[in-house]
C-alpha positions as CSV (number, residue, x, y, z in Angstrom):
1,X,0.0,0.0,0.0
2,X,1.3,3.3,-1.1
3,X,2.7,5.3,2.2
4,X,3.4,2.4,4.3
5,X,6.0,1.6,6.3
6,X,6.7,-1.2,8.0
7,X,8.6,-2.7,10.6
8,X,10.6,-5.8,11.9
9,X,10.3,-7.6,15.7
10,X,12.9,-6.9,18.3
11,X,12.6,-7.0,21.9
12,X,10.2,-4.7,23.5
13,X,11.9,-1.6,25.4
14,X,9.4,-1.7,28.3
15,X,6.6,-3.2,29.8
16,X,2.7,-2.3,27.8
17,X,0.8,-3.6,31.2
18,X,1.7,-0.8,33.0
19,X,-1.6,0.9,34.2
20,X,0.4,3.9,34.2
21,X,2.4,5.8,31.7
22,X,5.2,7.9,33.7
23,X,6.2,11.7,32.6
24,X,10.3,10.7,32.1
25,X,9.4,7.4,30.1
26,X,7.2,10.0,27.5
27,X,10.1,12.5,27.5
28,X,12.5,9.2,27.2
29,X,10.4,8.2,24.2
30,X,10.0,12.2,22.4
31,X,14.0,12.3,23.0
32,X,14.5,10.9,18.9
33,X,11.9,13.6,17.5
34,X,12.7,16.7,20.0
35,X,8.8,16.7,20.9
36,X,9.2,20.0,23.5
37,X,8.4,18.5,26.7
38,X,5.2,21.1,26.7
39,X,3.8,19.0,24.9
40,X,4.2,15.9,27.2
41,X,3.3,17.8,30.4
42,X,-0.7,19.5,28.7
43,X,-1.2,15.6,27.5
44,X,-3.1,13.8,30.4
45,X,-1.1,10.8,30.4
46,X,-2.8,8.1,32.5
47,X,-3.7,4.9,30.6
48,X,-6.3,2.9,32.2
49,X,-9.3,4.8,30.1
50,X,-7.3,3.9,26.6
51,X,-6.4,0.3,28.1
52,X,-9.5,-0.3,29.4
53,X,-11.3,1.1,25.8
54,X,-8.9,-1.7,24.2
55,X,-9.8,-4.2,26.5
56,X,-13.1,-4.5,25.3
57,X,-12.4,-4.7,21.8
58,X,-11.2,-7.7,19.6
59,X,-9.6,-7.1,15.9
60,X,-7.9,-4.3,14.0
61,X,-7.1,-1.2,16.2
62,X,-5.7,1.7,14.3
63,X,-4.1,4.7,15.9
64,X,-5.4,7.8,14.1
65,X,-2.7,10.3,14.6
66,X,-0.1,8.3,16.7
67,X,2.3,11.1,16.6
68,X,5.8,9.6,17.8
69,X,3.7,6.0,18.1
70,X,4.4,5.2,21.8
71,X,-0.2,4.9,22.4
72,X,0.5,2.6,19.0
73,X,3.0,0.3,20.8
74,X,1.2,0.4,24.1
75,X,-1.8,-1.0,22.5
76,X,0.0,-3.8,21.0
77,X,-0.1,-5.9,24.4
78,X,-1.6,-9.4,24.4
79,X,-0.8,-9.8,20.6
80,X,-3.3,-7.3,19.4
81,X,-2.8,-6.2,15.8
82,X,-2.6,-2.2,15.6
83,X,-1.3,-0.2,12.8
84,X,-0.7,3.8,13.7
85,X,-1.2,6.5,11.1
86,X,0.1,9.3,11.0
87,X,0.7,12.3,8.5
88,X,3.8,13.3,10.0
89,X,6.7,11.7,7.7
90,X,8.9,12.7,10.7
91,X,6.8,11.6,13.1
92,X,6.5,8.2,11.6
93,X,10.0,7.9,11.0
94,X,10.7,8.6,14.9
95,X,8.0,6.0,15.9
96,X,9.7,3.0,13.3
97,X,13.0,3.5,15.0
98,X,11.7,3.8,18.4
99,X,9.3,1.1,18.1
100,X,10.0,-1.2,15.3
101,X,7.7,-4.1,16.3
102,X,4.9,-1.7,15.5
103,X,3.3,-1.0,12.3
104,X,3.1,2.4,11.1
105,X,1.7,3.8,8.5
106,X,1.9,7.5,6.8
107,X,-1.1,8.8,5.5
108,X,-3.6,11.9,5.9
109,X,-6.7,11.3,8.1
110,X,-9.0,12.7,5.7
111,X,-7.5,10.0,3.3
112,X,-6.5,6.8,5.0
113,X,-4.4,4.2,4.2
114,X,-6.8,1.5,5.0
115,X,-10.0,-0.6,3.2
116,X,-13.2,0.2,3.7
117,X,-15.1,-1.5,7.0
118,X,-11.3,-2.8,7.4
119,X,-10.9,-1.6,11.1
120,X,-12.7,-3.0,14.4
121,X,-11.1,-0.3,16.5
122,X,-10.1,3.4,16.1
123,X,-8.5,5.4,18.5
124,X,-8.0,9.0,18.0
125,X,-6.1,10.7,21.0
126,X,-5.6,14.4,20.7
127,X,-5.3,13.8,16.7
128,X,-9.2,15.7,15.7
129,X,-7.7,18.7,17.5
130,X,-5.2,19.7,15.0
131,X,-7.8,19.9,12.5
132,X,-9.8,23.0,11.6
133,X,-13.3,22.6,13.0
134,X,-15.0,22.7,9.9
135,X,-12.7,19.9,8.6
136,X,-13.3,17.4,11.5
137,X,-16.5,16.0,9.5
138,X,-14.6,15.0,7.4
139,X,-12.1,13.4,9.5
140,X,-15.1,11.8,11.4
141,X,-16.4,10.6,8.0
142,X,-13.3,9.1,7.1
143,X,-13.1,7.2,10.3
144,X,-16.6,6.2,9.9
145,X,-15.6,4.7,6.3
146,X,-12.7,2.2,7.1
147,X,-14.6,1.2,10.5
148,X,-16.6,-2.0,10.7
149,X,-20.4,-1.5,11.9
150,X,-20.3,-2.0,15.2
151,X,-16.8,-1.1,15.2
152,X,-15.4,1.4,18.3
153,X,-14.1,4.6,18.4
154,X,-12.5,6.2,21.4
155,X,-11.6,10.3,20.8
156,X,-9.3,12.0,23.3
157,X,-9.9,16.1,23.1
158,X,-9.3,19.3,25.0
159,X,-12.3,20.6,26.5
160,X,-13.5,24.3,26.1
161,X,-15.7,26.4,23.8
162,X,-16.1,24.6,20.6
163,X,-13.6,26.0,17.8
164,X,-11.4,27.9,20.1
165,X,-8.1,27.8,19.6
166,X,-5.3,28.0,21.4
167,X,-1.1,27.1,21.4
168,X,-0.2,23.4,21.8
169,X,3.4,22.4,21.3
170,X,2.9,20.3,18.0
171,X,0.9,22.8,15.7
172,X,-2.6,24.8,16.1
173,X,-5.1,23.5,18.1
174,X,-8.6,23.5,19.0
175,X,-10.6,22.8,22.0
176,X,-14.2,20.8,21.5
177,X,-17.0,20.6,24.1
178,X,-19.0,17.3,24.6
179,X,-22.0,18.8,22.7
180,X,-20.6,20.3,19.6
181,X,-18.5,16.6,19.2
182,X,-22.1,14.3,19.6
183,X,-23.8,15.8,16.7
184,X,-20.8,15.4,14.9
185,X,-20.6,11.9,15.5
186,X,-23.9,11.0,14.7
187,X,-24.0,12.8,11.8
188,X,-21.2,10.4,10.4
189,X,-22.9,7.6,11.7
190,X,-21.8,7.4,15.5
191,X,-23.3,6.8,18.7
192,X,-21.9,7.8,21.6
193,X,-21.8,4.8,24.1
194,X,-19.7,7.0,26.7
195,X,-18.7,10.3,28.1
196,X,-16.3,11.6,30.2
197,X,-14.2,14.7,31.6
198,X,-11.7,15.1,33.4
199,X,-10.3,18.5,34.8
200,X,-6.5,17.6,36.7
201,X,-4.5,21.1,38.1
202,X,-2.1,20.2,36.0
203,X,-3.0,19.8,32.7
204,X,-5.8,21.2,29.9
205,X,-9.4,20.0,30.8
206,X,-9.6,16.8,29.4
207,X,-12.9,15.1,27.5
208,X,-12.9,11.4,26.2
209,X,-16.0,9.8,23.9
210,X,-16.6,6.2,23.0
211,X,-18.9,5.9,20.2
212,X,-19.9,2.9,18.2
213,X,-20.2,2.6,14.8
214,X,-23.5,2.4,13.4
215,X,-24.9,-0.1,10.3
């Protein structure tokens, strides 16, 4: 497939069942890609609602937007099959040579680099923010096309008023509120199945959705 790249098996550089991701093993990880550790410390970066989401899902996850891949390689405990995407040739690059028993793949997320219905999972952590707001239909569409019906989604976003936008260490980004996200969702063929917010001193408010893919 045109834009893929692909990796061999080595021995994993640490544990995936760890409950919890730690600060220095993120910045350890940016290190080969000179993320600015800004960008680590907005990011809320507990696991258990991304490891419980994969729990409770069997087949293809795809990483929509898996930035320097290290959500791509986490998920890949228990011998699941993930592939993460991103549109970042750097990015990618960074995430083969960190983790080369993951697959990674470059492509846009308006355009991706899988079949249609091919995907049983889709997570997209922080990815939908970088996208203008009038463009994330389209980004929702295009998840809703390579998803399976039935399929699960799991969005990570920055809470606030829907469309504002504000400095993130990566590029431009945009907060999303709850609301504004649902009818998006459903009018790409979603339903949300869960909701949740967190609001931590230390970091951006923080909003997750689960939302399954409808027939």
């Amino acid at each position: 497939m045109s834009g893929q790249l692909r990796s061999t098996r080595v021995t994993r550089s640490w544990s995936p069942r760890s409950a919890t991701t730690s600060i220095s093993s993120l910045r350890s990880s940016a290190a080969g890609f000179c993320l600015p550790s800004s960008a680590i410390r907005c990011a809320p970066i507990r696991s258990p609602p991304i490891t419980d989401w994969a729990n409770s899902t069997t087949g293809l996850i795809v990483d929509a937007g898996c930035g320097p891949g290290h959500w791509s390689d986490y998920l890949r405990a228990d011998d699941r099959r993930v592939i993460g995407i991103d549109g970042s040739t750097r990015f990618i690059n960074a995430a083969c040579a960190r983790f080369p028993e993951t697959e990674f793949r470059l492509g846009d997320l308006r355009e991706l680099p899988c079949d249609a219905g091919e995907v049983d999972a889709l997570l997209s952590w922080y990815s939908i923010i970088h996208f203008d707001p009038h463009d994330v239909g389209g980004v929702i569409a295009e998840f809703a096309r390579v998803m399976r019906p039935g399929g699960s989604l799991l969005l990570g976003y920055f809470e606030g008023p829907a469309g504002e936008d504000f400095s993130h260490a990566v590029s431009r980004a945009y907060r999303w509120d709850f609301s504004s996200l649902k009818v998006v969702l459903n009018e790409h063929g979603f339903v949300v199945v869960h909701n949740d917010s967190r609001h931590d001193p230390w970091s951006r408010p923080h909003g997750e959705i689960i939302a399954s893919r409808q027939p």
